[in-house]
C-alpha positions as CSV (number, residue, x, y, z in Angstrom):
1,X,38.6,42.1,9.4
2,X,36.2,39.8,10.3
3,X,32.6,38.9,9.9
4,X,29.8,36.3,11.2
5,X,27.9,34.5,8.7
6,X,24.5,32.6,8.8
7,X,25.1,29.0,7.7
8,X,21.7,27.6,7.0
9,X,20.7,24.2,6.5
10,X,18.6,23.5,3.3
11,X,14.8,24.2,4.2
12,X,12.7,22.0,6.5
13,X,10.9,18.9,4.3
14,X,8.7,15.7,4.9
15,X,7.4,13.4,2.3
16,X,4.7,11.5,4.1
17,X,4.8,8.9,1.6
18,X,6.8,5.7,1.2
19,X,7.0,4.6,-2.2
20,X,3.5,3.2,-3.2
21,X,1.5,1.0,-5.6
22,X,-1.3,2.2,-7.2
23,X,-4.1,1.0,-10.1
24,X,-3.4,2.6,-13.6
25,X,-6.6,4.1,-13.7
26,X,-6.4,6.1,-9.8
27,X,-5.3,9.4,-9.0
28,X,-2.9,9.4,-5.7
29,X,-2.4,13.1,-3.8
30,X,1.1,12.8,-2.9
31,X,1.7,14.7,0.6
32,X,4.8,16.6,1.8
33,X,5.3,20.0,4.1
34,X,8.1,22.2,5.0
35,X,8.0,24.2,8.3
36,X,9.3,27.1,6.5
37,X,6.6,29.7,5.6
38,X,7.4,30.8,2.1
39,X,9.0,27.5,0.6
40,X,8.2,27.1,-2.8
41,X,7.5,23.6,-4.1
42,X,8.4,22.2,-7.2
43,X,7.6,18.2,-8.3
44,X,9.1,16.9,-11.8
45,X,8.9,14.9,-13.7
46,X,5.6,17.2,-15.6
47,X,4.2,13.5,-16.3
48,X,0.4,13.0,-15.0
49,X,0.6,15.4,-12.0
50,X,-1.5,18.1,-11.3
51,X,-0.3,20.9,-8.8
52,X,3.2,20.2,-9.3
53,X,4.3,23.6,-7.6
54,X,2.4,22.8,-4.8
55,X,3.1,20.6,-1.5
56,X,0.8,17.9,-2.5
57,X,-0.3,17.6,-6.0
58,X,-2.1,14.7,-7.2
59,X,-0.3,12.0,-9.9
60,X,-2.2,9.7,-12.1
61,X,0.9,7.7,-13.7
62,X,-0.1,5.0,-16.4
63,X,3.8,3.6,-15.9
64,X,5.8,3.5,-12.5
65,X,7.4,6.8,-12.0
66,X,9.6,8.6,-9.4
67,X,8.3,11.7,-8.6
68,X,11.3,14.0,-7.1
69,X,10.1,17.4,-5.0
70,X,12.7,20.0,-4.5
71,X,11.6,23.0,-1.8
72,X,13.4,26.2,-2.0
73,X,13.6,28.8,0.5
74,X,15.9,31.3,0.9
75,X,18.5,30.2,-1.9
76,X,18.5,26.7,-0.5
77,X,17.5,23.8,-1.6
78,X,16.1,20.7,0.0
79,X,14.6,17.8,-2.2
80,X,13.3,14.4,-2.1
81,X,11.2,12.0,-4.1
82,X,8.3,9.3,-4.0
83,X,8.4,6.4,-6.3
84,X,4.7,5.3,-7.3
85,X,4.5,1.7,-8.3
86,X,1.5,1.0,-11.0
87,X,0.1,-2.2,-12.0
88,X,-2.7,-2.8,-14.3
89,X,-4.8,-5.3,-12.2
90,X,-4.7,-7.2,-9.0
91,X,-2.9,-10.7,-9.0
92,X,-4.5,-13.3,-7.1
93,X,-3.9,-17.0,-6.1
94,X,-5.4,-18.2,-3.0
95,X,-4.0,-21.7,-2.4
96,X,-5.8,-25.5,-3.3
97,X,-8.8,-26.3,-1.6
98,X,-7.7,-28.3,2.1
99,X,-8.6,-30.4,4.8
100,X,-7.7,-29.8,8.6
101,X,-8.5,-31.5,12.1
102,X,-11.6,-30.0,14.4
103,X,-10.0,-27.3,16.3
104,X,-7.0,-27.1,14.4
105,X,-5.8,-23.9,12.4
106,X,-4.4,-22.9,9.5
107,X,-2.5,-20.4,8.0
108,X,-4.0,-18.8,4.8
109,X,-1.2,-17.5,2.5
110,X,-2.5,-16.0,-1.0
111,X,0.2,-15.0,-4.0
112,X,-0.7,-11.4,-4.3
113,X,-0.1,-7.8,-5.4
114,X,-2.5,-6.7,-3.2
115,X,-2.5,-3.9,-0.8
116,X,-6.1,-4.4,0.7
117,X,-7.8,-7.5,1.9
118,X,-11.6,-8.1,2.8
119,X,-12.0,-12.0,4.1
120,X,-15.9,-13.3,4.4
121,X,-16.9,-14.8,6.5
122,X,-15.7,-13.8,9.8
123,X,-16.1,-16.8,12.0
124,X,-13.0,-19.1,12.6
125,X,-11.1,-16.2,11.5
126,X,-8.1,-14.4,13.6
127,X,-8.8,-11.1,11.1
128,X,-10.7,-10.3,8.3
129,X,-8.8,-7.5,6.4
130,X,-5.0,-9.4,7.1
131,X,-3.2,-10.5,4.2
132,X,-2.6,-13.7,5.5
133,X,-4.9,-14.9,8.6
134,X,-5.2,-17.8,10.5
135,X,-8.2,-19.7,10.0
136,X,-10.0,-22.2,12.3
137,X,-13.5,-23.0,11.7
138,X,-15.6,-25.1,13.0
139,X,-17.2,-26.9,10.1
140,X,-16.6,-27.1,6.5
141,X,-15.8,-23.3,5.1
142,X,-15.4,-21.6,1.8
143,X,-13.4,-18.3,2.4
144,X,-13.7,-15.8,-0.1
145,X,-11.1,-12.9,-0.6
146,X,-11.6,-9.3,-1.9
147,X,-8.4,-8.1,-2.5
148,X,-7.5,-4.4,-3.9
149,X,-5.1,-1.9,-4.9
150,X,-6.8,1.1,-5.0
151,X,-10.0,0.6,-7.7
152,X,-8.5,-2.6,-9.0
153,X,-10.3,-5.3,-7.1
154,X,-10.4,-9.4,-7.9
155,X,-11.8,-12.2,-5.9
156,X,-10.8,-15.6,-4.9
157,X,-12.0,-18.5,-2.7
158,X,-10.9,-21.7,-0.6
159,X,-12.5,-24.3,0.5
160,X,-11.7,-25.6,4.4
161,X,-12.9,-28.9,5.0
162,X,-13.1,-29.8,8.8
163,X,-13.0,-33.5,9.6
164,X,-12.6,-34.9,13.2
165,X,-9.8,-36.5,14.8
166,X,-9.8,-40.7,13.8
167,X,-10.9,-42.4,16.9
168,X,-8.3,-44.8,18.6
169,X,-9.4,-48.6,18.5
């Protein structure tokens, strides 16, 4: 006797998150799918989550947790997980105050947590929302920095001095 069986794979999933940083005090929808119609969801730990049988409940962790989704369909079982990262408040160091030549550049390089940057002003500036642009103004500049994770936000500034080549003699 003989019989054919269905071998299934476990069902379809996507996380569309990498593991992530977030402020202690913001709420982040995590995001995941599953081709199969019917799947059922479930997300543990129970810690700070909200829709945890759903496909994208939303997590408010005070701590750094892993947050591990399994999706069932059909008596099998796929399952995956999102670490989110949580810090208290944004670190920033933006380096000493400098001087460069006219028409030279100059690499601004800030010790950060960050995740989000907003540079002011704009001029002599390759990009205003890069962690670490190239700056080349014209005259002297004080660049400040916004920088942000989520509703954490802090500010720095630097000072660009521009002198002129010395003159041969």
């Amino acid at each position: 006797a003989s019989k054919i069986l269905d071998v299934q794979n476990g069902p379809d999933l996507s996380v569309n998150f990498n593991d992530t940083l977030i402020c202690s005090i913001d709420t982040l929808q995590l995001k995941s799918f599953s081709l199969n119609e019917g799947a059922v969801f479930s997300w543990t730990p129970s810690y700070n989550i909200l829709g945890s049988s759903t496909s994208q409940p939303q997590v408010y962790p005070k701590k750094t947790t892993t947050y591990n989704v399994n999706v069932s369909f059909k008596g099998c079982v796929t399952s995956d997980s999102v670490t989110v990262n949580v810090i208290d408040n944004v670190t920033l160091n933006l380096p000493a105050d400098t001087i460069i030549c006219k028409t030279d550049s100059i690499q601004i390089i800030p010790a950060t947590n960050a995740l989000y940057f907003s540079w002011s002003p704009a001029q002599g500036l390759n990009s205003t929302s890069s962690a670490q642009p190239v700056a080349a103004p014209l005259s002297n500049t004080k660049y400040s920095l916004l920088a942000s994770v989520g509703k954490c936000v802090t500010a720095d500034a630097i000072n660009i001095n521009v002198v002129p080549y010395p003159a041969a003699n």
